[in-house]
C-alpha positions, 0 to 999 in steps of 0.5 A: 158728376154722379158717384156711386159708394161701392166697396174696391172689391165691388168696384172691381167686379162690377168695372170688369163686367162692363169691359165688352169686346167685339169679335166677329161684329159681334158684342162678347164679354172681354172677361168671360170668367174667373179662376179662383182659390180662396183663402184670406186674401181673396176671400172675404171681399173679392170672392164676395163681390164675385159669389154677388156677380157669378150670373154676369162673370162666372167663377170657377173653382181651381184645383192648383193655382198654376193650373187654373192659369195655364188654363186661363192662357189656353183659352185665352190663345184658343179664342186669339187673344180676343178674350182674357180670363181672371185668376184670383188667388190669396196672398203668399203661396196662393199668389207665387204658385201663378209665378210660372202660369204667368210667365208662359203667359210672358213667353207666349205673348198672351193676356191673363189677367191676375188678382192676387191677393197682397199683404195689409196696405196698413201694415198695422197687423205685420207680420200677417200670416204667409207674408215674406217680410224684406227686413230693408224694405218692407213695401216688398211683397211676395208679388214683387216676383210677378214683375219680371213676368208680366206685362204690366203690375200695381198693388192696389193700397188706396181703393181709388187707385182701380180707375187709373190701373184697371184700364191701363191693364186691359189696355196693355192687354188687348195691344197687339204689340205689347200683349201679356199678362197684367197683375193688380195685387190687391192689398186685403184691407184695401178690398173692404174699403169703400170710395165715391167711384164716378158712375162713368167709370161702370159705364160699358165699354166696347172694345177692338184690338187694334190692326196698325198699318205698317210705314210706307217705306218699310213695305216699299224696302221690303218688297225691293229685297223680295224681287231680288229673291230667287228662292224666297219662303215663308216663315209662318209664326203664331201672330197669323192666327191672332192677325186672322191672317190665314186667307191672306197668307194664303193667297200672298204664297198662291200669288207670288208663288212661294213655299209656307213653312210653320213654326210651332205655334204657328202650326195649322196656319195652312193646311197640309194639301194647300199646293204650297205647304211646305211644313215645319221648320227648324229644331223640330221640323222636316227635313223637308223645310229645312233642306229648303232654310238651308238653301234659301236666300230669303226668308219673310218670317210673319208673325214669329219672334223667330225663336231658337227651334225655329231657327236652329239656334241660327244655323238653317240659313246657309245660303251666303246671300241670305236675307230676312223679312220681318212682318211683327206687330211688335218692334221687337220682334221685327227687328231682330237679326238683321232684318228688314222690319215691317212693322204692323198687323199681320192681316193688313200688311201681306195685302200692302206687301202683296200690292207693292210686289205686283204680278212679281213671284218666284220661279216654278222650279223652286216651288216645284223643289218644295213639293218634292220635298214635301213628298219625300218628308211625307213619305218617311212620317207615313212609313214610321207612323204607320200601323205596327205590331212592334211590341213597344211602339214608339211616339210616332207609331202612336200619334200616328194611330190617333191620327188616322182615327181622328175627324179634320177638325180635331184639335191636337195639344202639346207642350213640352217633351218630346212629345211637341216634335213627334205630334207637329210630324205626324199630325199634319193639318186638314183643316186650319186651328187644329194643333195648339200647343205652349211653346214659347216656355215649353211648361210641362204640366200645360198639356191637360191644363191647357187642353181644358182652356182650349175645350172650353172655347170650342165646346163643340170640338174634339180636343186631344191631350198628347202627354208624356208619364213625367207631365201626367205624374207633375199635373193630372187635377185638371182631368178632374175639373174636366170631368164636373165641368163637362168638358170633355177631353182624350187624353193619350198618356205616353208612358216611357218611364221618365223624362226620355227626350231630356234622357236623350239629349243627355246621351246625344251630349256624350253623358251617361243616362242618369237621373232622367228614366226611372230606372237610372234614378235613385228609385230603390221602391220603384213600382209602375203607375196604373195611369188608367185607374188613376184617371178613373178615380177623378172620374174620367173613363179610362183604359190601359192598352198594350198595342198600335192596334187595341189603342186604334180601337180605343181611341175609337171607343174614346170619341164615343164618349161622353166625358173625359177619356184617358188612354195610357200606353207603353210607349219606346224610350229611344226611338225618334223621327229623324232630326234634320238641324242643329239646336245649340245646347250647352256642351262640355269643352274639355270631353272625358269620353268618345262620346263627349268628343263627338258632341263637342265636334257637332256642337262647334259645327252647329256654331260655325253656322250660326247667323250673326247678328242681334 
């Protein structure tokens, strides 16, 4: 067998260039970059080895360890899972600063792969500097906290040990079911160390990601419960867009006539005039969607882990004689609550489904009930997103502005706040993709990171940052980095004075504001921060504006422009779309005001409701 001597540094680089993938029949890298912060765990061997290969797997440089992450998870999500970024950083804070990065990448169900660097396999130098020593069990490491939150982990501390564990990652990686992120912690003195690696072992490799069918009896038992439907829908999740499952969800709903809803990720799966869009459903839908969870007794849930704002903690679902079909290529997923599973690729199983139920599909009557709905939820988002001159306009006055200056095919992000509810309202999709978020760990800080991954891989898209003061003032570096990479970003800075939607949960739970909005902090030199020229002194263009009709104007202004473009406004504090379902949050059982009562009181009819099961 022919070996090639190579340091482990340059064994690893020049594997992962060989890893290909095809997507679209077409033959792409798996790996079509780094994110790097280097210190004296990465530096000296793998950040060598990269400088060396930088034409074949480019590098980029990081402003934040998390930050460079979460944009590596965007991108990964924005290209459906299909392509997976590397972010490398040094031992000790280097390394646990990606510990949140890597658990949106958990949550979400999305590939990341991480190179941290470790400690000394040798341990001669102990205690190095920035190493955590357990005084029990010194094989313990900072990275150790990247078990709980990735898919797959190994520490590297014998240079041959890549040929068993870079593969097993990658594969880990691109399974449909098992999708997440992978951490090889690379002790620092293994990276130097040289071994005869196998030649077969650089050889390229072609990859597909894997579209398992589902067992016969499972989509003939389900499809036996859908004919016994009268009032079916469809629970459209994030799983159909990483299926390529949109024409055939399309033409499942068409042929057996039955109303789409979206969850969040799920979001833009079906455009807004698609005759059977019915929506968003659950704790941030309509109440349009949620009028129809209420009075179903069938839901087929494709591609969701069925989440609690999707669900409404398990309280939308009221008809007695409710049902659930699961379409998941994860067994985990398919099987929760009670449901009768399908386990298998989105894609393959709609058309098996739709084979088996024949010409069968739902009444008229009930797609007709939906499209009213639909008509009516629409109608309140027009009227309360419309054109404005109230002085202070709230979120949906200005999503609502952007949106009607903004091309079909622009993408909308979000991510945590209350931001995530007002824009999947108000920025109904016409056309597919057009709305990315991170919901699954509703990480605040993802909006500009995240918005940075999702330009990068449609450069040819307008991407849109919707971000609340509280995010910007966690997270902005990447305004930066989206400037001397050229990949320009709008970004529409909500300035509410603090954290308003966690404010509002806190009053709607019967507490006093405290601790949430600035001016009910301990903030005794509290001064107003000039988002605009913050912006601008990262090299961004940047405006203040102070009414829905100069920020109409604005956002025209920022479609122009060649770079990053960041629009700040004063947004309302205490006006929100109107919510149409309950989601369980903690709540006091002994109350010491009113309001504490009332809270308690529609906090035990929400659970009343609650759909039993596992």
């Amino acid at each position: 067998m022919k070996k090639i001597k190579l340091t482990c540094a340059h064994a690893i680089v020049k594997y992962l260039i060989a890893q290909k993938i095809l997507i679209s029949g077409k033959k792409e890298p798996l790996f079509p970059g780094v994110f790097g912060i280097f210190g004296h765990g990465n530096v000296a061997c793998l950040g060598q080895a990269l400088e060396e290969n930088q034409k074949d797997l480019p590098t980029y440089r990081g402003h934040h360890e998390q930050n460079m992450a979460l944009t590596g998870i965007a991108y990964a999500r924005a290209k459906r899972r299909q392509q997976i970024f590397i972010a490398t950083s040094s031992v000790g804070p280097g390394s646990t600063n990606m510990i949140t990065a890597a658990a949106v990448a958990m949550s979400n169900r999305l590939p990341i792969l991480f190179l941290p660097g470790d400690t000394y396999a040798n341990r001669m130098p102990d205690p190095v500097l920035q190493q955590v020593e357990h005084f029990n069990n010194p094989g313990i490491t900072a990275n150790d906290a990247f078990k709980s939150v990735t898919k797959y982990f190994d520490r590297i501390t014998r240079a041959e040990q890549i040929i068993q564990s870079f593969p097993n990652a990658i594969q880990t990686m691109l399974d449909p079911a098992d999708c997440g992120p992978a951490c090889i912690s690379l002790s620092q003195d293994v990276q130097g160390e040289t071994f005869e690696y196998p030649a077969e072992f650089f050889q390229e490799r072609i990859h597909t990601i894997r579209r398992p069918k589902a067992d016969d009896f499972q989509i003939k038992e389900a499809a036996e419960k859908i004919k016994l439907s009268k009032n079916p829908i469809i629970i459209s999740g994030g799983g159909v867009f990483y299926s390529d499952a949109m024409k055939e969800l399309s033409e499942f709903a068409i042929k057996h006539n039955i109303p789409v809803t979206q969850t969040v990720m799920g979001y833009s799966t079906m455009k807004r005039d698609h005759s059977h869009y019915a929506g968003q459903i659950g704790g941030l839908g309509g109440k349009n969607a949620n009028n129809l969870a209420k009075q179903t007794d069938l839901a087929i849930a494709v591609g969701t882990k069925l989440g609690d704002f999707t669900t409404g903690s398990w309280s939308i679902f009221e008809n007695e004689k409710f049902k659930l079909v699961t379409i998941n290529v994860s067994r985990f997923d398919a099987n929760k609550h009670l449901a009768q599973a399908v386990v298998g690729d989105a894609k393959v199983c709609l058309k098996e489904l739709s084979s088996a139920l024949g010409d069968w599909k739902a009444g008229d009557e009930w797609q007709k009930k939906s499209q009213f709905e639909l008509k009516s939820w629409n109608d309140y988002i027009e009227k309360q997103s419309g054109p404005t001159n109230q002085e202070i306009p709230s979120y949906a006055q200005v999503i609502g502005a952007v949106y009607r200056n903004s091309d079909p095919t622009d993408i909308a992000v979000t991510a945590a706040g209350g931001l995530v509810g007002e824009v999947i309202q108000v920025w109904r999709p016409r056309e597919l993709n057009t709305h990315e978020t991170e919901w699954g760990f509703s990480c605040m800080g993802y909006e500009i990171s995240g918005a940075l991954g999702i330009k990068m891989a449609n450069p040819d898209k307008e991407v849109i940052s919707f971000v609340g003061d509280g995010s910007y003032l966690l997270n902005n570096t990447d305004i930066y980095s989206s400037v001397i990479t050229n990949n320009k970003l709008i970004i529409i800075v909500c300035d509410n004075g603090g954290f308003a939607v966690i404010n509002r949960l806190q009053l709607f739970k019967g507490g006093k504001e405290f601790n949430n909005l600035f001016k009910t902090s301990k903030t005794p030199g509290l001064v107003s921060v000039d988002f605009a020229k913050h912006a601008e002194s990262m090299g961004a263009k940047s405006e203040e504006v102070n009414s829905i009709a100069d920020l109409e104007k604005a956002v025209l202004r920022a479609k122009k422009s060649k770079v990053t473009y960041v629009i700040s406004i004063k947004t309302h504090a205490y006006e929100w779309l109107e919510g149409s379902t309950y989601w369980e949050s903690p709540t006091l059982e002994i109350s010491t005001t009113k309001e504490n009562e009332n809270a308690l009181k529609i906090h035990k009819e929400g659970k009343f409701k609650q759909r039993q099961g596992v």
